[in-house]
N, C-alpha and C positions, 0 to 999 in steps of 0.2 A: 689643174693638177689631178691626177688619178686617187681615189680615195682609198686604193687597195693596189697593189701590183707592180712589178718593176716602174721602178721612178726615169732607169735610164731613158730616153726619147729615143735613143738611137738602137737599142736594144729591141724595146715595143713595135717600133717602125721595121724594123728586121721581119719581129716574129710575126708583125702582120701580114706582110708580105709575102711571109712563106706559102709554096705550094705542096702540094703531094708528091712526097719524097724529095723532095731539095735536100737541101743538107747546110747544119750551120756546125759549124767547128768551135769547142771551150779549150783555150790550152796554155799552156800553163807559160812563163815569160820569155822561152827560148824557142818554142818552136815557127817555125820560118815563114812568113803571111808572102805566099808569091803572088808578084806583080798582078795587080785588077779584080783581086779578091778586098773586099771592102775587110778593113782593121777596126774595131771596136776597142780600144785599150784601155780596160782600168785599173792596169798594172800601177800602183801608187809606191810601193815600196816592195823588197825579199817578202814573199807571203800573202803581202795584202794586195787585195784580196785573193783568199784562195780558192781554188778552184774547184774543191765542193761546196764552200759557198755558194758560186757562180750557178753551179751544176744546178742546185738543191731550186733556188732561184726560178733561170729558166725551165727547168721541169713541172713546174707550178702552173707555168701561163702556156706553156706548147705542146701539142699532141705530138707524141715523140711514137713513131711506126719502130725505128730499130734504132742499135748501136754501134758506132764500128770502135775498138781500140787495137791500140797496138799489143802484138802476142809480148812486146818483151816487157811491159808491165805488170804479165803475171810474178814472174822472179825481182824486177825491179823496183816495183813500187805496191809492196801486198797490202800495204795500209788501204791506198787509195784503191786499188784494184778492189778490193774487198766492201768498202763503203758503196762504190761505183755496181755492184753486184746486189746489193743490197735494196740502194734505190731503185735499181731497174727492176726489182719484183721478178716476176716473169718472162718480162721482156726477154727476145733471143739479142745476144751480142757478140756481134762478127766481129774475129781478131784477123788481123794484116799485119807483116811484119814491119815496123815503123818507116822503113823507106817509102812502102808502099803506102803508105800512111800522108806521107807526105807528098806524095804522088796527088794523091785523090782528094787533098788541100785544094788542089787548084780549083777542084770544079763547085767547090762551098760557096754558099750566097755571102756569106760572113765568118771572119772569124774570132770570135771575142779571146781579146789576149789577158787573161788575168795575171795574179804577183807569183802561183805557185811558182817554187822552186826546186820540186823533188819531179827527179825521170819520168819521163812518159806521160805524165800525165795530160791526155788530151784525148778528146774523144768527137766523133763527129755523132752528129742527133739526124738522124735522119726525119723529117715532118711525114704524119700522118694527117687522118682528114677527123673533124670529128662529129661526122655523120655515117 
């Protein structure tokens, strides 16, 4: 057992795996995991966990290069949208309008489905290297 770090196996195993620029999907319990995209769900109940938990989490253990959200999370979801702005520091983060969002689902190594249950909230992590 890890003495420090995501305890998920299947999360760890994910993020190790990652290469430069893959991409792993956080989203919240409605948005759509299309066929042969690997499902991680620790969707337990409305809310739990949420998905800046999740967010706050995996940003700990991954070299995160960028971020993509959906544009209509700026008007829909300011709470999260704001927090999500906040962690990412500096970081640039590419908005798509959520169709297109779920377009680019498809090509994710992973998508970790948490309990949030307020709009938009999903964001794809794009991996960096860290050398």
């Amino acid at each position: 057992m890890y003495r420090t770090g995501t305890l998920n196996s299947e999360i760890s195993k994910v993020l190790s795996d990652l290469g430069h620029t893959d991409e792993l999907i956080i989203a919240d319990c409605g948005l759509p995991v299309p066929a042969g995209v690997k499902k991680i769900d620790l969707a337990v109940s409305k809310g739990l966990p949420s998905f800046l938990d999740v967010l706050s989490e995996v940003e700990r253990h991954m070299v995160i290069e960028g971020m993509v959200m959906a544009d209509e999370i700026k008007a829909a979801n300011t709470d999260i949208h704001l927090a999500v702005l906040e962690l990412g520091g500096e970081m640039k983060i590419e908005y798509v309008r959520h169709e297109e969002f779920k377009q680019r689902s498809r090509q994710a190594k992973a998508i970790i489905r948490t309990g949030e249950a307020t709009p938009y909230a999903n964001i794809i992590l794009r991996s960096g290297v860290n050398f």
